[in-house]
N, CA, C and O of each residue as an XYZ file, in Angstrom:
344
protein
N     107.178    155.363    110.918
C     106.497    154.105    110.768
C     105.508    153.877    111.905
O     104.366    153.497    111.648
N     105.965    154.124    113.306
C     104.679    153.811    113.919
C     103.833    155.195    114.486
O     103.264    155.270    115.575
N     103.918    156.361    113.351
C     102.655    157.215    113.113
C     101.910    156.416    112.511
O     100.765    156.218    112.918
N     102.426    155.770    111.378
C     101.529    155.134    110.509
C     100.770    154.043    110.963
O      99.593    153.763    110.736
N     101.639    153.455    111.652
C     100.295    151.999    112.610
C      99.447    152.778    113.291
O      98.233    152.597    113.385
N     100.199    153.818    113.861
C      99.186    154.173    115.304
C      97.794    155.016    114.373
O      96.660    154.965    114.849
N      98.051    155.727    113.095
C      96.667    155.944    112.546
C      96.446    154.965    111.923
O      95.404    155.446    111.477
N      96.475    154.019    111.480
C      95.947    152.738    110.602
C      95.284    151.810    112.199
O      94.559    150.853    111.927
N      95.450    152.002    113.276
C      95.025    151.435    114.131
C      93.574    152.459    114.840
O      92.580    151.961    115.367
N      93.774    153.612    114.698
C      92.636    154.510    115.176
C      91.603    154.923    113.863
O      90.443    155.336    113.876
N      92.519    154.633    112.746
C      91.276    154.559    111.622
C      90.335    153.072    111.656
O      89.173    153.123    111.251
N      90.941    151.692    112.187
C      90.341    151.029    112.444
C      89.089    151.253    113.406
O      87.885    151.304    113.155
N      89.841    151.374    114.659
C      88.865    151.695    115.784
C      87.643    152.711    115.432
O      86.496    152.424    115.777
N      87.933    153.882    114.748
C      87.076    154.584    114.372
C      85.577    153.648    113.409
O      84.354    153.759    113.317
N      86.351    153.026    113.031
C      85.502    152.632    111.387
C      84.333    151.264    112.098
O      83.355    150.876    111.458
N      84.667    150.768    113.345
C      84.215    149.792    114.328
C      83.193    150.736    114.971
O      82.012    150.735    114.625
N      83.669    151.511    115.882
C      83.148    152.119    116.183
C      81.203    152.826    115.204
O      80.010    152.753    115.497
N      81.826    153.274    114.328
C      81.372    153.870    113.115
C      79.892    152.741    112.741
O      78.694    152.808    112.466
N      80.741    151.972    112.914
C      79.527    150.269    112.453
C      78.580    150.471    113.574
O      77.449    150.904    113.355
N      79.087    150.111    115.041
C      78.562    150.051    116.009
C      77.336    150.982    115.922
O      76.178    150.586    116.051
N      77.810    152.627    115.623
C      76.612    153.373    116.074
C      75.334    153.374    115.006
O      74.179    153.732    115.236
N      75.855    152.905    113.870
C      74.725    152.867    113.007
C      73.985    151.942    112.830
O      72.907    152.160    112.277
N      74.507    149.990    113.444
C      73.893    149.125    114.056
C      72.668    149.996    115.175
O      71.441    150.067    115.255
N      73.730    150.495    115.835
C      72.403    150.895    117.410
C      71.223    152.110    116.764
O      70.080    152.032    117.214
N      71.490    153.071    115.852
C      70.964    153.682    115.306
C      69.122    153.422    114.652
O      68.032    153.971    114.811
N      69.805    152.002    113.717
C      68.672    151.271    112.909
C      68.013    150.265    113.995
O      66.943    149.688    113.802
N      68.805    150.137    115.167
C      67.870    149.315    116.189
C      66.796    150.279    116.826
O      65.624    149.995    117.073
N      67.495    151.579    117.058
C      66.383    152.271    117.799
C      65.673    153.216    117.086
O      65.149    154.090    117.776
N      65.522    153.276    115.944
C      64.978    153.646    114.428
C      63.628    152.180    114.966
O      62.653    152.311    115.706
N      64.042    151.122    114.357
C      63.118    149.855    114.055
C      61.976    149.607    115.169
O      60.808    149.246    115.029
N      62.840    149.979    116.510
C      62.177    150.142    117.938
C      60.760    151.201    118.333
O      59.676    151.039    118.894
N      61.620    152.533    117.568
C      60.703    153.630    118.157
C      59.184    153.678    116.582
O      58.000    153.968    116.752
N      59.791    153.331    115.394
C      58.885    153.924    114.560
C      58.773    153.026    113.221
O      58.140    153.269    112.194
N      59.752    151.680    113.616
C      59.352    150.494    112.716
C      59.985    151.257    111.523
O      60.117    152.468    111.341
N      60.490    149.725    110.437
C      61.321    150.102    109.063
C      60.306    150.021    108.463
O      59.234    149.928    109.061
N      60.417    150.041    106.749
C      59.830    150.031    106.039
C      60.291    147.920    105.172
O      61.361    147.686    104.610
N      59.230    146.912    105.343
C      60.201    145.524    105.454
C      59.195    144.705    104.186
O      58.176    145.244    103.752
N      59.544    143.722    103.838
C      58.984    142.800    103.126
C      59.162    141.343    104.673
O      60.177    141.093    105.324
N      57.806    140.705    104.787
C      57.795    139.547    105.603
C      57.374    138.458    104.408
O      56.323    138.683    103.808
N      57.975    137.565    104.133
C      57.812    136.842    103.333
C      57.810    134.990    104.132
O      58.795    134.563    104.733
N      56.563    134.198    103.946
C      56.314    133.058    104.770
C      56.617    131.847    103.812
O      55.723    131.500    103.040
N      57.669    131.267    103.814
C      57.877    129.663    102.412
C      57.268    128.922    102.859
O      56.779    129.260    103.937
N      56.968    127.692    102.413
C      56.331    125.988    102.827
C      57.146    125.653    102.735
O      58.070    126.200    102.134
N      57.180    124.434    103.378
C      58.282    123.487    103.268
C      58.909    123.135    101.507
O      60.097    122.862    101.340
N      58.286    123.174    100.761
C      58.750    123.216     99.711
C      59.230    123.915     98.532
O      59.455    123.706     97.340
N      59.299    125.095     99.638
C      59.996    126.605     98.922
C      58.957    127.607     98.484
O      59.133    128.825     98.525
N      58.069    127.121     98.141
C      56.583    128.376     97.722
C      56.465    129.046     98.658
O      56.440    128.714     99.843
N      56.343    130.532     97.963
C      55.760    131.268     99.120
C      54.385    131.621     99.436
O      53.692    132.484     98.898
N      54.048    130.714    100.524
C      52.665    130.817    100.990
C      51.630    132.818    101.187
O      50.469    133.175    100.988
N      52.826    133.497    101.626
C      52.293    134.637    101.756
C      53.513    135.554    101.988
O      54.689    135.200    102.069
N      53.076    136.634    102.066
C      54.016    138.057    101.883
C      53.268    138.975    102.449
O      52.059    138.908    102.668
N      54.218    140.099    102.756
C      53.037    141.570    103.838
C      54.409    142.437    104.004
O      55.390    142.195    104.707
N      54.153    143.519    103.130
C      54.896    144.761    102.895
C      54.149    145.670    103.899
O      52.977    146.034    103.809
N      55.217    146.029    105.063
C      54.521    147.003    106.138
C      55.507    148.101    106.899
O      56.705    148.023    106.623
N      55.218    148.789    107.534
C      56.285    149.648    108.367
C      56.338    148.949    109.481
O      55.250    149.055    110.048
N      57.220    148.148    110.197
C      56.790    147.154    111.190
C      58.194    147.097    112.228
O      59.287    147.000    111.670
N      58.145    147.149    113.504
C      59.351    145.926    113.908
C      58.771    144.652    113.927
O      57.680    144.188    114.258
N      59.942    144.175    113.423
C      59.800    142.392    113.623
C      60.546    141.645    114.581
O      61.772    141.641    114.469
N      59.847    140.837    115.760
C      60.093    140.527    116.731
C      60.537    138.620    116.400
O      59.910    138.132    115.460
N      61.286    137.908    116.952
C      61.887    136.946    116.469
C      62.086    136.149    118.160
O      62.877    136.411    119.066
N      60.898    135.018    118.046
C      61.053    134.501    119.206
C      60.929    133.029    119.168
O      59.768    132.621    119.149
N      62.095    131.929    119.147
C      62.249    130.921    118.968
C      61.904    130.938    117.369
O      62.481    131.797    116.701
N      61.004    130.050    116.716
C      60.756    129.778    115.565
C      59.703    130.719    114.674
O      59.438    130.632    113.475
N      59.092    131.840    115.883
C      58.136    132.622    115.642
C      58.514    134.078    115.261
O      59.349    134.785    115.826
N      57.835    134.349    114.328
C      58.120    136.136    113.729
C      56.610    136.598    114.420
O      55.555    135.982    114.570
N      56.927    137.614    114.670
C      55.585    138.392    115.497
C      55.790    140.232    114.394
O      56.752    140.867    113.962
N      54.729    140.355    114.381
C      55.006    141.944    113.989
C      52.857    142.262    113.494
O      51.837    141.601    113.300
N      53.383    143.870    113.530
C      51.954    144.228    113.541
C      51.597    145.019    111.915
O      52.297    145.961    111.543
N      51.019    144.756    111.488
C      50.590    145.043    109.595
C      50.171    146.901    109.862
O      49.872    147.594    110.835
N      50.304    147.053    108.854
C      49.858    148.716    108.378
C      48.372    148.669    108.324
O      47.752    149.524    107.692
N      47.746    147.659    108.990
C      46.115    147.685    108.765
C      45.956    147.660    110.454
O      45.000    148.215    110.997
N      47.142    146.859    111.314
C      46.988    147.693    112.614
C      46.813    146.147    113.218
O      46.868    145.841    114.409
N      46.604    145.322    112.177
C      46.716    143.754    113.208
C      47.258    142.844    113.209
O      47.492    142.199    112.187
N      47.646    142.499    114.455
C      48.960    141.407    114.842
C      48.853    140.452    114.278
O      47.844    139.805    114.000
N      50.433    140.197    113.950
C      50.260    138.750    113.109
C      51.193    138.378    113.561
O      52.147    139.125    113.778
N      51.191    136.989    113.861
C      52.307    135.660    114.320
C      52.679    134.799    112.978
O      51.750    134.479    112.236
N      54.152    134.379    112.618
C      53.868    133.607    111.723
C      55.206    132.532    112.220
O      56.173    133.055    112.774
N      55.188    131.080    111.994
C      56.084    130.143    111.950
C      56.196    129.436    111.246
O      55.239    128.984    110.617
N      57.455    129.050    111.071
C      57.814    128.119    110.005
C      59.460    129.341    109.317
O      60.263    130.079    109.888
N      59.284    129.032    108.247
C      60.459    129.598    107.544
C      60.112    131.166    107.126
O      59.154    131.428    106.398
N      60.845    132.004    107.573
C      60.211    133.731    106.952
C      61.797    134.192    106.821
O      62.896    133.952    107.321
N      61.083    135.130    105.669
C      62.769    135.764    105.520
C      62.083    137.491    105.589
O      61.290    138.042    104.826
N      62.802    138.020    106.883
C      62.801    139.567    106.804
C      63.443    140.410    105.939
O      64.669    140.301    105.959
N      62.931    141.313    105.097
C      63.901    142.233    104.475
C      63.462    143.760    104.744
O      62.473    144.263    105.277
N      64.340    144.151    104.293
C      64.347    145.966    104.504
C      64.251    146.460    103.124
O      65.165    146.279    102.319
N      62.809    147.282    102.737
C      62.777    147.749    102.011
C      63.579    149.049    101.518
O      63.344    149.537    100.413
């Protein structure tokens, strides 16, 4: 019985672990050579004012999304944005 905790406890740790490196992985993936993302900007009344499909990191500072377009120029946007990963 406590073979069995002690691997049901290192299959845990493993599987944490496991998360961890592929969290740090897609951070330094996003860092060195940018994902592939949808930036999508709402109005206050849910429309979406604009959208921009790019290879980008997206930088997140107070209320502001920062990131740079596949045409090569910086864009700031605030208000409501939802990042996704294509």
């Amino acid at each position: 019985m406590k073979k069995l905790g002690s691997l049901g406890i290192l299959l845990v740790a493993l599987n944490l672990t496991g998360c961890s490196l592929q969290n740090n992985f897609k951070h330094l993936s996003s860092s060195l050579l940018g994902l592939n993302r949808r930036i999508t900007l709402f109005g206050a009344d849910g429309h979406v004012i604009r959208s921009w499909d790019c290879r980008c990191k997206v930088e997140m500072k107070g209320g502001d999304a920062w990131f740079v377009s596949d045409a090569g120029k910086a864009i700031a946007v605030m208000g409501t944005v939802l990042v996704e990963e294509l």
